[in-house]
Residue, then its C-alpha position, 0 to 999 in steps of 0.5 A: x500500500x501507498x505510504x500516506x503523505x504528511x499533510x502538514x508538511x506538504x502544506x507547508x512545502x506550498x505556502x514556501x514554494x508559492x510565497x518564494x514564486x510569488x516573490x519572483x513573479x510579481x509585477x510592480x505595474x501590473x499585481x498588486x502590493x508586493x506583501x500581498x500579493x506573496x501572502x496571497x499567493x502562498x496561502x492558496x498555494x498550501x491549501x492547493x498542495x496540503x489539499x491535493x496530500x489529503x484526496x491522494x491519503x482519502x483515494x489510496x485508502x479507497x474512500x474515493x468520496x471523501x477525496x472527492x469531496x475534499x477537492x470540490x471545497x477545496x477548488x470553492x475555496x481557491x476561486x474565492x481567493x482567486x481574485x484580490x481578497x476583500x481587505x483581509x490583509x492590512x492596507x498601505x494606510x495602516x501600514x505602520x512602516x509607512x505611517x511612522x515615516x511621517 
């Protein structure tokens, strides 16, 4: 039988592989904030490979539904954050970097 994958671990490996991607994608004119545009990128890259480590454990123990299952919300979840998340993250206004240079 396939050995499980840790979770948690893979998850891990994506939000550094995407955040480090996201660094080197990013494109000043065009993405938005730098931070958040790596965050963003980081975090959907985790839940994509922390949930693609979940559905290959649930489909190699034959609990094809729950695999399935766990796609779906996980692709739900994915194209709501596909777009620029609705103030999740701090603004440039609240930026205590910037504010203090006042």
């Amino acid at each position: 039988m396939n050995e499980p994958l840790h979770v948690s671990a893979v998850a891990v490996a994506g939000v550094i592989s995407h955040g480090l991607l996201a660094l080197a994608q990013h494109r000043p004119d065009h993405d938005e904030q730098l931070y958040r545009h790596v965050i963003r990128r980081a975090l959907q890259g985790g839940a994509a490979l922390g949930t693609g480590a979940l559905a290959w454990n649930s489909f190699a123990k034959g609990r094809t539904g729950t695999g399935l299952a766990t796609v779906a919300l996980a692709a739900g979840t994915l194209l709501l954050t596909a777009e620029k998340p609705p103030e999740l993250l701090p603004s440039r206004q609240s930026d205590p970097l910037t504010s203090r240079r006042k």
